[in-house]
C-alpha positions in Angstrom: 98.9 120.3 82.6 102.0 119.2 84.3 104.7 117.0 82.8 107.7 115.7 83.4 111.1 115.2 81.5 111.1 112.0 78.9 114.4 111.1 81.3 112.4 110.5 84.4 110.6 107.3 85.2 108.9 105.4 88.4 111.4 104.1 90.9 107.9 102.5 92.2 104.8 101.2 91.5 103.3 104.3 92.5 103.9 108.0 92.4 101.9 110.5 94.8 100.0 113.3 93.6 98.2 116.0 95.1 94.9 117.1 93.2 91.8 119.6 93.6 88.4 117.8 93.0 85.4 120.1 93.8 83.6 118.5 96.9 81.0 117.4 95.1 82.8 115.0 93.0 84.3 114.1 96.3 80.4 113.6 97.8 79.6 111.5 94.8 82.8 109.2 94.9 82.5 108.3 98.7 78.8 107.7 98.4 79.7 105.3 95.6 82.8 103.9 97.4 80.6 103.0 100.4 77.9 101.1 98.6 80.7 99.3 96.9 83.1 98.3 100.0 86.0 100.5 98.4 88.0 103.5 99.2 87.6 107.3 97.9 91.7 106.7 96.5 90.1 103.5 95.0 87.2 104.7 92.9 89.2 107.2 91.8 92.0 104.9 90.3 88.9 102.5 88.9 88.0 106.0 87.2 90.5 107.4 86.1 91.9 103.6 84.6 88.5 103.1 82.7 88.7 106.5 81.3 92.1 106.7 80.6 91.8 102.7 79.3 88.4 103.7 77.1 86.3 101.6 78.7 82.9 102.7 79.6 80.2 101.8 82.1 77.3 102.1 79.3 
């Protein structure tokens, strides 16, 4: 896992980051952006958030 130094923070809102998701995952998050009316980078945020954030979908 990558981290960074306590010291460095945000200048923005967002930070890029460049990831490796097997294309399956990939499949499986554009299928479910496109019933939804999202984006891939969306679905992903919403997923990462609620896991991150402990919610769950069950």
């Amino acid at each position: 896992m990558l981290s960074k130094p306590e010291s460095s923070k945000c200048s923005d809102d967002t930070e890029q980051i460049v990831i490796n998701l097997p294309c399956r995952l990939i499949e499986r998050a554009q299928k479910y952006a496109d019933e939804h009316g999202n984006s891939v980078t969306g679905v992903i945020i919403e997923a990462l958030d609620a896991l991150l954030g402990g919610r769950t979908t069950r």
